[in-house]
C-alpha positions in Angstrom: -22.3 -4.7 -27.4 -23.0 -7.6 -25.1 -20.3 -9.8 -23.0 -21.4 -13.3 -22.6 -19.3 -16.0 -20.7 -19.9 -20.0 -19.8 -18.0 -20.9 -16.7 -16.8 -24.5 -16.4 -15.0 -26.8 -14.3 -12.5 -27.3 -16.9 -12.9 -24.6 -19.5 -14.2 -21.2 -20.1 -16.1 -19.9 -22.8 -16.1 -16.0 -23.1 -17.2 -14.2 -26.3 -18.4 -10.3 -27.2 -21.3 -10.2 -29.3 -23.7 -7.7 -31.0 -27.5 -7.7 -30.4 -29.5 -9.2 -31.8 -33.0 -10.9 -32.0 -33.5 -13.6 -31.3 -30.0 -14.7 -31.8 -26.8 -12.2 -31.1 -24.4 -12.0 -33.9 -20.5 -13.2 -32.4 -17.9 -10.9 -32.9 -15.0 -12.5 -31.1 -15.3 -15.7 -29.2 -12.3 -17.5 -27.0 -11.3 -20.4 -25.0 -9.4 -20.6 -21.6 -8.9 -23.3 -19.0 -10.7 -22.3 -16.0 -7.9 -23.1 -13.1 -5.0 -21.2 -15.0 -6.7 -17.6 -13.6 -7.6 -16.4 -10.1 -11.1 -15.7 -11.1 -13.4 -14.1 -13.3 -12.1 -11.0 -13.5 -8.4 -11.6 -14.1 -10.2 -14.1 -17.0 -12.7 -11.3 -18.3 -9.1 -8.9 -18.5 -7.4 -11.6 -20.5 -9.9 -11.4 -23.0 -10.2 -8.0 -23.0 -6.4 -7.3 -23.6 -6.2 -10.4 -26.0 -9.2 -8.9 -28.5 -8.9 -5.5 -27.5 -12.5 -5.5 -26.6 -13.1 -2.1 -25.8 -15.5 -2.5 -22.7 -17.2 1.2 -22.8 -19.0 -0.1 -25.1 -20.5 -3.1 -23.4 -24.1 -2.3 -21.8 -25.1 -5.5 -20.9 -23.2 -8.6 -19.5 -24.0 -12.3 -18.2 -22.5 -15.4 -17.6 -23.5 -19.0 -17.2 -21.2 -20.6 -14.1 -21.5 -24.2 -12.9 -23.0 -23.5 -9.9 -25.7 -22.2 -8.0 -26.9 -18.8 -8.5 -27.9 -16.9 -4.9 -29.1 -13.5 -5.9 -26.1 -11.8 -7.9 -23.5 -14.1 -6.5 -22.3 -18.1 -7.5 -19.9 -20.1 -5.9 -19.1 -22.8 -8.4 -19.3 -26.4 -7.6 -15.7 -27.6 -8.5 -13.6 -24.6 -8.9 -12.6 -22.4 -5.6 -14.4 -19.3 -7.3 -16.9 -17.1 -5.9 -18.5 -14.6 -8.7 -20.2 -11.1 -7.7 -22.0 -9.8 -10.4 -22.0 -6.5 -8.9 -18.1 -6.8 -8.6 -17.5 -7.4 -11.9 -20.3 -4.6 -13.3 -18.4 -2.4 -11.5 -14.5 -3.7 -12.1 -15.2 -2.9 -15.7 -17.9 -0.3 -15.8 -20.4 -2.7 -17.4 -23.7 -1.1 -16.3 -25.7 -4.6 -15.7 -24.1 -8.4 -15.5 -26.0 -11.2 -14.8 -24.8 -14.5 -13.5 -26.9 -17.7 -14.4 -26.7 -21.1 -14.2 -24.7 -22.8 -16.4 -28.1 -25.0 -18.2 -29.8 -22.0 -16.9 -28.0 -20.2 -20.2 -28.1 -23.6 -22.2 -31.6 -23.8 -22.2 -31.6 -20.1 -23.5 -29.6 -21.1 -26.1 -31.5 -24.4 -27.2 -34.8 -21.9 -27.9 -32.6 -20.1 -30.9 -31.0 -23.0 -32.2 -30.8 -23.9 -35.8 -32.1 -27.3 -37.2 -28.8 -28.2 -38.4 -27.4 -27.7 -34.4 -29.5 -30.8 -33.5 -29.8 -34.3 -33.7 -33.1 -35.9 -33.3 -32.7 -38.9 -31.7 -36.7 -39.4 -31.9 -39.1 -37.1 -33.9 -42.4 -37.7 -31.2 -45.1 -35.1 -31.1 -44.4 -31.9 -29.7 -47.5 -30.7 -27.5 -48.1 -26.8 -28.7 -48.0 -25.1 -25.5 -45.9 -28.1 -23.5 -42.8 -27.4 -21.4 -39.3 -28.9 -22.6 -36.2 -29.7 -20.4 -32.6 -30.1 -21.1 -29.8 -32.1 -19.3 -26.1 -32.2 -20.1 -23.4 -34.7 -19.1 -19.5 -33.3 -19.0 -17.3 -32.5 -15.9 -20.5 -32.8 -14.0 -24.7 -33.5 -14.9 -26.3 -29.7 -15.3 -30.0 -30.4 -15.7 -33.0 -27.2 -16.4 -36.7 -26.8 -17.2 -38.2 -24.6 -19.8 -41.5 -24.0 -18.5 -43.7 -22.7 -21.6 -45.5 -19.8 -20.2 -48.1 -18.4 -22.6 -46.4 -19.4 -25.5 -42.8 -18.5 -24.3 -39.6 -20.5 -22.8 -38.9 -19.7 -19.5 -35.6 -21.6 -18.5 -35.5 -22.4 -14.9 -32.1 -24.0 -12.9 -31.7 -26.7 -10.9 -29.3 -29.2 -8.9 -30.9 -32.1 -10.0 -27.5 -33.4 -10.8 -26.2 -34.2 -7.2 -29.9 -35.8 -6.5 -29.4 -39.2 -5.3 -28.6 -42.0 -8.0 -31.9 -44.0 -8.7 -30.6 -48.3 -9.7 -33.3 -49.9 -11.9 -31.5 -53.6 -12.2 -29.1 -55.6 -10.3 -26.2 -54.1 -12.0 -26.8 -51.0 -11.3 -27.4 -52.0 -7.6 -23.9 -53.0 -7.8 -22.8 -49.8 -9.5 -24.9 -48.3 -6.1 -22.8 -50.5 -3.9 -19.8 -49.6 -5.0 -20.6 -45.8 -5.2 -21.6 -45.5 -1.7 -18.5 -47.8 -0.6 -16.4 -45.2 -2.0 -18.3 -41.8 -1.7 -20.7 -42.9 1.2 -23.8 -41.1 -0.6 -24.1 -41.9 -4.6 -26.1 -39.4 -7.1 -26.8 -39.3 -10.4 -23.6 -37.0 -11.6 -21.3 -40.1 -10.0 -22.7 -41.9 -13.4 -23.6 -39.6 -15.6 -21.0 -37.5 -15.8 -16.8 -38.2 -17.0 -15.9 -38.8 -14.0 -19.1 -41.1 -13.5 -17.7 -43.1 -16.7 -14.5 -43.9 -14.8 -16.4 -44.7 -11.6 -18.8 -47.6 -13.9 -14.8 -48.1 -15.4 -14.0 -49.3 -11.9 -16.6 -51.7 -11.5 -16.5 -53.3 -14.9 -13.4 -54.1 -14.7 -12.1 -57.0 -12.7 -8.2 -56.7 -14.0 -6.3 -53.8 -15.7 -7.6 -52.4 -19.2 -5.5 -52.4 -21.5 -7.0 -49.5 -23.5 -6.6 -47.3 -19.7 -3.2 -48.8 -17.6 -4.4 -46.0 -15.4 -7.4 -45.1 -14.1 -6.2 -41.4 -13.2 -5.3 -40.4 -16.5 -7.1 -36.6 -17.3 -8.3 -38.3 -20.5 -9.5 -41.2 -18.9 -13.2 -40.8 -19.9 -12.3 -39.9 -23.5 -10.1 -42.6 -23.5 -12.7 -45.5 -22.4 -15.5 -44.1 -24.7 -13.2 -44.5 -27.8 -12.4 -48.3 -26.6 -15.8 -48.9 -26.4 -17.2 -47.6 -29.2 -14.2 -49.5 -31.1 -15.2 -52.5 -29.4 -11.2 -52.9 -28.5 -12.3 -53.6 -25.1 -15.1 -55.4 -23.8 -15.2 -54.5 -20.5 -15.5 -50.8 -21.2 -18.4 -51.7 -23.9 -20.2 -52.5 -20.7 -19.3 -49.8 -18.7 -20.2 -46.9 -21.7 -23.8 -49.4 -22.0 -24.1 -48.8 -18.5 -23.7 -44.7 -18.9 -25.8 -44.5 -22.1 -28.5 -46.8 -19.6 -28.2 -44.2 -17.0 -28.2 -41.4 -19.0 -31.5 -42.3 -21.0 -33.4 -43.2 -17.5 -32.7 -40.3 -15.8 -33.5 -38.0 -19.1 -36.8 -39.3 -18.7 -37.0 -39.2 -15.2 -36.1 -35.0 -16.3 -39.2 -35.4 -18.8 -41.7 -37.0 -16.3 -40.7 -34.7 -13.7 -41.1 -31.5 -15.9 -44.4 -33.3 -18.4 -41.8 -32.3 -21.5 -44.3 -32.4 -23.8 -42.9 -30.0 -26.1 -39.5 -32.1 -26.5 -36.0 -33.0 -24.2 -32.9 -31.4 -25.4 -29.4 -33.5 -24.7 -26.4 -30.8 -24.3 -22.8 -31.3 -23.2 -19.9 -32.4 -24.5 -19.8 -36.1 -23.8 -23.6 -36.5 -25.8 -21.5 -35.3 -29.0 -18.7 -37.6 -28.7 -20.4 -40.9 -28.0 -23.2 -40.0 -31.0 -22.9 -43.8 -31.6 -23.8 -45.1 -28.5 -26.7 -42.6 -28.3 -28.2 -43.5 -31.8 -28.3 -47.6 -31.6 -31.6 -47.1 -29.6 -30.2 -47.9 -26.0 -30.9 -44.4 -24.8 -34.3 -43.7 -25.7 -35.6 -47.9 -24.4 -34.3 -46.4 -21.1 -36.0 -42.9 -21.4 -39.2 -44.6 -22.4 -38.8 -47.7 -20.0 -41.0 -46.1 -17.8 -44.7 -47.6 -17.1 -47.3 -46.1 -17.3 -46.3 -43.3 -19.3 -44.3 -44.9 -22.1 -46.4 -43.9 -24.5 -46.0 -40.2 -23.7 -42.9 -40.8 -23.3 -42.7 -42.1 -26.8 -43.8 -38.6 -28.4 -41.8 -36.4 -26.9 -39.3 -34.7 -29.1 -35.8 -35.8 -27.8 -32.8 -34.0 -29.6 -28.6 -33.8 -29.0 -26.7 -30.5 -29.3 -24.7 -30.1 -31.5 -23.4 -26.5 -31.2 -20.7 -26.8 -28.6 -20.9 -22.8 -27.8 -24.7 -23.4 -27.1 -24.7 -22.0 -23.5 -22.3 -19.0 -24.4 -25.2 -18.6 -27.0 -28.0 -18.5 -24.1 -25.6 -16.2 -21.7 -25.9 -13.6 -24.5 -28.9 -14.0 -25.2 -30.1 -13.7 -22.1 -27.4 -10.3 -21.8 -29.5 -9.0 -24.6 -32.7 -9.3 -23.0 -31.5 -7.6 -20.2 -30.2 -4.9 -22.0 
């Protein structure tokens, strides 16, 4: 049996699977906020007790955490964990657990998906042989190259995220203004990300909004997508325009950076919910917008995932390759 986990800000994905190639077989899969446990453990017991997963007979673990990934250890980025993997191989006598990044385990998960898992928002012309790259807006902006070596996908992490935030017009100069007024350094996850929707909120809107009377509100990003796709508000039209701007640009800036010839892959939950705003072409002018390699830009594969388990999928994968 394999034990696969994806570690969130907000939510934690943890699900006990049975090998398989290429793609593990689930057995039982649940859902947990992240900040209602002490830590991975106490989480991993929960589970346990709840599906009476009977952990002898787990040989190979790994979990995707939003975070870096130092040798077998991960302190995540907005939740005061810190993850062993040796710890937790030896709390619950699993003989190997690997920790990965959290794209880290999406892009293993991307490799086995299913046609019907993905929505092309442009066909192009994969290169046989070419790398492909993956970025995912939700709590935060996860981005990951799949470097093709000799024919296989080797997913590779990054921080690419927290990189500094890169205007292209005069409104996003005063999306930079305001961003370093208030954070004193702005990078790409203070747009594209929820939270970054509530920060281009703020600037769009001179008065109150009557679709969000608060700006605090947990649901606020959920809340300002569904006025603006409904066109109830006009002001947070322009500030999901600005994200689905933002969002394009810097996916291609993801596809120059890794030559993605062999296609871009669009995770997270946010990508799924604002399918409208991704579709109407505003996305992929920005990814292309980019002289002198529109034309390349042009035929690269660029698809949204739809299988919101994708990067528990890739955790167990990768837990099967290890075992």
């Amino acid at each position: 049996m394999l034990l696969a986990g994806d570690v969130g800000g907000t939510k934690t994905l943890l699900g006990l699977f049975e090998s398989h190639t290429p793609r593990p077989l689930p057995i039982a899969v649940d859902e947990f906020s992240t900040l209602d446990f002490s830590g991975l453990a106490s989480l991993v017991s929960a589970f346990a007790t709840q599906w009476e997963v009977p952990m002898a007979s787990v040989r190979s673990a790994c979990f995707g955490v939003a975070g870096p990934v130092i040798g077998e250890a991960a302190s995540l980025t907005n939740v005061p964990w810190r993850i062993d993997g040796p710890e937790i191989a030896g709390t619950f006598g699993i003989p190997r657990v690997a920790l990965l990044n959290d794209l880290q385990a999406m892009a293993y998960g991307a490799t086995v998906l299913r046609g019907d898992e993905l929505q092309v928002l442009q066909e192009g012309a994969p290169v046989r042989g070419g790398n492909m790259a993956l970025l995912a807006a939700g709590t935060g902006l996860g981005e990951a190259l799949l470097h093709n070596v000799e024919g296989q996908f080797i997913p590779s992490p990054s921080e690419a995220g927290h990189s500094d935030f890169p205007a292209r017009s005069e409104r996003e100069i005063v999306v930079l203004r305001h961003l370093i007024r208030r954070f004193g350094r702005a990078c790409v996850e203070d747009v594209v990300s929820g939270p970054g929707l509530v920060n281009l909120h703020e600037v769009t809107h001179d008065a109150s909004c009557p679709a969000l009377p608060r700006r605090d509100h947990p649901d606020a990003p959920a809340i300002i997508s569904k006025a603006a796709l409904e066109r109830s508000c006009l002001s947070c039209v322009e500030a999901l325009e600005l994200f689905v701007d933002a969002y394009g640009a810097e996916a291609g800036n993801l596809a120059l950076r890794t030559v993605a010839t062999g296609g871009v892959f669009v995770g997270g939950g946010i990508g799924r919910k604002i399918m409208p705003a991704l579709t109407d072409g505003r996305f992929l002018r920005a990814f292309s917008d980019k002289a002198p390699f529109q034309e390349m830009l042009r035929k690269m594969p660029v698809k949204v995932i739809l299988n919101g388990h994708v990067a528990l999928l890739g955790a167990a994968v990768y837990a099967g390759l290890s075992h």
